[in-house]
N, C-alpha and C positions, 0 to 999 in steps of 0.2 A: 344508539351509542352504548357501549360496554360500558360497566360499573367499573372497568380498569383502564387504566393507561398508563404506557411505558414508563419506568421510572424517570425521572427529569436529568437532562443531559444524555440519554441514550442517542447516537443516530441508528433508524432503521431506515430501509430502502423495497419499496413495495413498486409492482410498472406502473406510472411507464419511466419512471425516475430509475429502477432499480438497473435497468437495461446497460445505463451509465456506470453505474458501480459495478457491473459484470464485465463491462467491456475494457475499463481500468483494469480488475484481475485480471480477465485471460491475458491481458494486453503484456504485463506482467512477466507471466507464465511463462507465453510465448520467449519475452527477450532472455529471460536466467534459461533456458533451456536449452536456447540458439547457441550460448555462450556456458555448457556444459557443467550449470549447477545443476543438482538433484534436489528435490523435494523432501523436506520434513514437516512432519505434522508434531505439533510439541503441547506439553502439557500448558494448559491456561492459566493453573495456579503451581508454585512453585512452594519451597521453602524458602519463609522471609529471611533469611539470614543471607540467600543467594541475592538477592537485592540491595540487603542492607551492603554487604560486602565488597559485591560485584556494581552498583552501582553508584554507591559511594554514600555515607554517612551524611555528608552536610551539603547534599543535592536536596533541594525543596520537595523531587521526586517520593524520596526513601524519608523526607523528615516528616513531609504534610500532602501527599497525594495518593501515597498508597492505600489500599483496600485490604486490610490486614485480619486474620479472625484465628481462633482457636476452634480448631475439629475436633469431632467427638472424642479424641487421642488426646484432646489437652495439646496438640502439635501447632505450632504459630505457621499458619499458609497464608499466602499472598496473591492476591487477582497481579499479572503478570502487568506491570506499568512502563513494559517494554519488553522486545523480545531477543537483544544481542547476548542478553547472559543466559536466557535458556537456552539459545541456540549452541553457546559454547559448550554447557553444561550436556547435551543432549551428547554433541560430539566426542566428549571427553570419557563420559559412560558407554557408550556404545562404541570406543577405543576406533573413531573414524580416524583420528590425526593417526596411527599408528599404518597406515597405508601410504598411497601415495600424496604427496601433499604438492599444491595446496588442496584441504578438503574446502571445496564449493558444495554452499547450502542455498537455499530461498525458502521463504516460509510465507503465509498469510494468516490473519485471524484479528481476532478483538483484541485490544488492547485498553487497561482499566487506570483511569488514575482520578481522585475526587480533585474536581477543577469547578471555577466557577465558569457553567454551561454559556457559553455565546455561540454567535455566529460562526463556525469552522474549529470550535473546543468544547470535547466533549467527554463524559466521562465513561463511557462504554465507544470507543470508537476501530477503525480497523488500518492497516497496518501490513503492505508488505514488507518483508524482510530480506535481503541478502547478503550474505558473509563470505569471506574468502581467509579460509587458516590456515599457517604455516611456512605463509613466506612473507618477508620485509621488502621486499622488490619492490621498486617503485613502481614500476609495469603494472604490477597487480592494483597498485592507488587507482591507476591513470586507468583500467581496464571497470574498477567498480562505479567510478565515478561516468562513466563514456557510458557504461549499461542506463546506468539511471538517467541520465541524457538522453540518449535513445529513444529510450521505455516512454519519456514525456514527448519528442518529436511524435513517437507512433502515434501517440492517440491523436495528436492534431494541434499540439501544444506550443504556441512560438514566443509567447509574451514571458517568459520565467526568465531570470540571471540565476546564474550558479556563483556562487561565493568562496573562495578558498583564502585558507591559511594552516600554518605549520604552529603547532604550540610547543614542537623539541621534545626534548625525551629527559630520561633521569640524569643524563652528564649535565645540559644546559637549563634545563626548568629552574631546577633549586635555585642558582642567582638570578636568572630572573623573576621567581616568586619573593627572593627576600625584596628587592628594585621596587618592587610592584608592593609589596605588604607598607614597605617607609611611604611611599607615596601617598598608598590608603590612608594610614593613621594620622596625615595632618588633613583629613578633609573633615568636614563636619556632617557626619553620618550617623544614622538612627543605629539604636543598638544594637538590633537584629545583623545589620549589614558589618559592624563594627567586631560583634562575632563572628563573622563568617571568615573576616579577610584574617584572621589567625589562624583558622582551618582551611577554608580553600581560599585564597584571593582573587586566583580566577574568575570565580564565580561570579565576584563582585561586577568584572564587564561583563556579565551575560543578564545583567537587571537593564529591564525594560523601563523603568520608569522615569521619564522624562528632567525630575528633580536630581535624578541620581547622576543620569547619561550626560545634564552639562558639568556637573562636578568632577568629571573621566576625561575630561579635553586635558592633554598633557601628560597622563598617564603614561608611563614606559609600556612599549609594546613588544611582544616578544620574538618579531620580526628582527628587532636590534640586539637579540642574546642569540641568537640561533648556532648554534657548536659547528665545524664545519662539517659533521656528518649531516647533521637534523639539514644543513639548507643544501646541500648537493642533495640530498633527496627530494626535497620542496622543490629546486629545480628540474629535476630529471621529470617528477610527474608536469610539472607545468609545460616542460619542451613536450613531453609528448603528447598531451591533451594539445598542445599546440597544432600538433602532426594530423591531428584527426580533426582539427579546424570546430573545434571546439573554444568558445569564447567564457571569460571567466570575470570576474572582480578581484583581485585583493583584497583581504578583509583582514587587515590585522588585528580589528575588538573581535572578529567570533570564536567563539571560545566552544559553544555547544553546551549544551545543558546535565549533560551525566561527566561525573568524575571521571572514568578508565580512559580518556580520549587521550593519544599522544600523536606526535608528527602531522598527519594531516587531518583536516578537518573542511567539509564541505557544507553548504548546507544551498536549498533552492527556493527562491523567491518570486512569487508572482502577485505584484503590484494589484493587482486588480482585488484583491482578498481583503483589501486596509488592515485591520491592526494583527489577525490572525495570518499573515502572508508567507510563511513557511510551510513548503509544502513537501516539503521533506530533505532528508540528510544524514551523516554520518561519519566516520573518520576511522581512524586506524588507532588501536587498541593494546598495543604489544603485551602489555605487564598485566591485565585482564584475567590473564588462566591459572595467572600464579596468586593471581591476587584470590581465586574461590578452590584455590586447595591442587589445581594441573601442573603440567611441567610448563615448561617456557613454550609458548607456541603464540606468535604473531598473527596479527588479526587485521582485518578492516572489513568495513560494512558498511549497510544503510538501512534504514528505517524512514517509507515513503507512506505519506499517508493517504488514503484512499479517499476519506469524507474530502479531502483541501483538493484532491485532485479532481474531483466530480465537481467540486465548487470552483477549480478553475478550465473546466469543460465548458460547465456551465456558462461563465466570466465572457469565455473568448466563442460562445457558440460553437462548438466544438459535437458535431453529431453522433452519439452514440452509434455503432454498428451492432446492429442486431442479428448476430449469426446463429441464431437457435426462434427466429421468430417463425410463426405459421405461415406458412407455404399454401398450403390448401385447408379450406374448412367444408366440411360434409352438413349438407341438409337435407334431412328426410321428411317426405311426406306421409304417414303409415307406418303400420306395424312391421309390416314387411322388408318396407324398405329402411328404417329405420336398423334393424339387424342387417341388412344386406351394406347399408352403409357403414355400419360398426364395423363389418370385415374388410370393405375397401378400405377404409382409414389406418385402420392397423398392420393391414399391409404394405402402406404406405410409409407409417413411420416404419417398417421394417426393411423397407429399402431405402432408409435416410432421408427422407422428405418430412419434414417437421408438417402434420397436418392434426387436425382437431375438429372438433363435431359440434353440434347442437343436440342437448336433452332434454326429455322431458315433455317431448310428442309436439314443439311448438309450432307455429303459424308459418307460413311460409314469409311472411314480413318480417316476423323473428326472428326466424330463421337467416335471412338478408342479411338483416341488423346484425345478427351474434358475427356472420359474415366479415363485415366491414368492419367492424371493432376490433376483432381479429388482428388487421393489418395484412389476411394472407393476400394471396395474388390470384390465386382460383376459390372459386367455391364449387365443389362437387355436388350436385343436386340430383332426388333419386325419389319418386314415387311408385307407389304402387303400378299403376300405368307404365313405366319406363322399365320396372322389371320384365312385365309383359312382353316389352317391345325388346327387352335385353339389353336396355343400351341407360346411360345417365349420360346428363347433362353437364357438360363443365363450361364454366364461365369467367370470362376475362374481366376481374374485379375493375380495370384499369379501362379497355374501352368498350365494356358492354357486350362485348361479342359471343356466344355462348353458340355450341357446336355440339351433336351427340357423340356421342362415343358407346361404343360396344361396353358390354362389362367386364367383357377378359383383356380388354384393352387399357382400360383406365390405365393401373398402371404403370404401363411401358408410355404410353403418350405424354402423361403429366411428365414423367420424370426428360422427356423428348422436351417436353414446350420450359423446362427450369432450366436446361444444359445447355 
């Protein structure tokens, strides 16, 4: 065992677990690409003030989660504790809104925030991303939200509820935060939370803690302020996720956890996870770009988590697809043949057959062994003897049956017995 180990709260993913976290990404990939976002790669630490700004001052994110340090510059940078404001910021530098809009993005990578490490919370963990900017259209709500739907059916996923509500925008929020702030101030609440409801009150329904959550019963929800813009919008996505026979919850306490959230707000649930059960989410964003220094440019997204998604793979037995696993493995007996197999193989992977070898001069039992651990479906076998004859052996991991083969044959045939 190494004198190091990961720092506490990391998740890492090594095979045969890791197969599962790969197949979540491309799975991914796949759906934002079907549905004509592009790919960015984005920086991992930002400027802390993009955070503190873009994600809001008295979020527990930007007050007590962030990874925050001074660079050799004396400059305040920040481990990114989320990815919707670099994603804006990325697009706003690189003048994307100034094309045709909406700009569709998708992103992946780690995501950092100091949490106390449990089962499915972590503080190094990862994070697809997809954003849609520049248009308010409800189409576009009902269109982000139907991807991330999707994206969890593909992998094999049936046990989640999706959750929606509208939290209104700058016309109808205000009286409903004042509603909402009288209501807080006669409840009998710890200081911490007692500050908060003067600066965001929202926030207040987004506390998980059991002591708090029955003191909320009665609460004004802001399903009951909604302006008649803010809910013919909340309607129009709801009719059409309807259309796509898409099933939902109302949720009038979710609020979501970052400040920029406005109009709609989703987020996905799957029971089987117990206290950590969000497995991702996100919502629409409008005043976002103005709020870190852009012009007006309307937003919605989501941020899916990768670790909660593998842990609800896991949940529902859900089989990892292994689209890069080995196919054929080579064993050689000899010097000879040992190099005459390093060339079959690479030839192999040169015509797209994922194969792999045995090193190190070993035993033909080893050989077998490295075989089967593999997972591939053939083993190519090749001794000295067999060059003689011109021909190797390949064998049917599955029932035993092993047949020669020519060497200038190999492979047209293998690639004949995988098609």
């Amino acid at each position: 065992m190494s004198t190091f180990q990961a720092p506490k709260g990391v998740s890492e993913y090594v095979a045969p677990r890791s197969a599962a976290f790969l197949a979540a990404r491309d799975a991914f990939a796949a759906v934002a690409a079907n549905a004509g976002y592009s790919y960015a790669e984005l920086a991992v630490f930002e400027n802390t003030q993009l955070f503190a700004r873009g994600v809001g001052e008295s979020t527990d994110v930007v007050n007590k989660e962030m990874y925050t340090f001074l660079d050799k510059g004396e400059r305040s940078v920040t481990l990114r504790p989320e990815m919707t404001a670099g994603v804006l910021r990325s697009v706003l530098e690189n003048n994307l809104h100034r094309g045709g809009l909406p700009v569709k993005v998708w992103a992946v990578g780690p995501v950092f925030r100091y949490e106390a490490p449990q089962a499915g919370r972590y503080r190094q963990f990862y994070q697809v991303d997809l954003e849609a900017l520049g248009s308010d259209d409800p189409a576009i709500d009902a269109e982000v939200i139907a991807l991330s739907y999707d994206y969890y059916r593909s992998l094999g996923l049936r046990e989640f509820t999706l959750h929606l509500n509208s939290l209104g925008d700058a016309e109808c929020r205000p009286a409903y935060r004042a509603a909402l702030q009288s209501f807080l101030r006669g409840l009998d609440l710890d200081a911490e939370t007692r500050a908060r409801i003067e600066v965001n009150p929202l926030r207040v329904l987004d506390d998980k803690r059991p002591e708090v959550r029955a003191r909320l019963e009665g609460a004004p929800l802001m399903a009951d302020h909604l302006c008649a813009g803010c809910k013919a919008h909340y309607d129009r996505v709801r009719e059409l996720l309807a259309d796509l026979g898409i099933a939902w919850v109302d949720d009038p306490r979710l609020v979501r956890g970052l400040d920029y959230y406005t109009r709609t707000v989703f987020e996905f649930d799957h029971p089987k996870l117990g206290a950590q059960s969000g497995i991702g989410g996100g919502g629409r964003y409008d005043g976002l770009s103005e709020t870190i220094g852009g012009p007006a440019l309307p937003g919605i997204g989501f941020g899916l988590g990768l670790d909660r998604t593998v842990l609800a793979m896991e949940a529902e037995q859900v089989e990892a697809v292994r689209g890069t696993s080995v196919r054929v493995f080579g064993v050689a007996l000899g010097d000879q043949a040992a190099r005459e197999i390093f060339k079959l193989v690479t030839c192999l992977r040169r015509e797209g057959i994922a194969a792999d070898l045995g090193f190190g001069g070993r035993s033909m039992k080893a050989g077998m062994k490295g075989a089967d651990r593999s997972g591939a479906a053939y083993a190519l076998i090749l001794g000295d003897r067999d060059i003689e004859a011109g021909s190797a052996q390949l064998k049917d991991l599955a029932t035993g049956e092993q047949i020669a083969v020519p060497l200038t044959e190999v492979v047209s045939v293998i690639k004949g017995k995988l098609t």
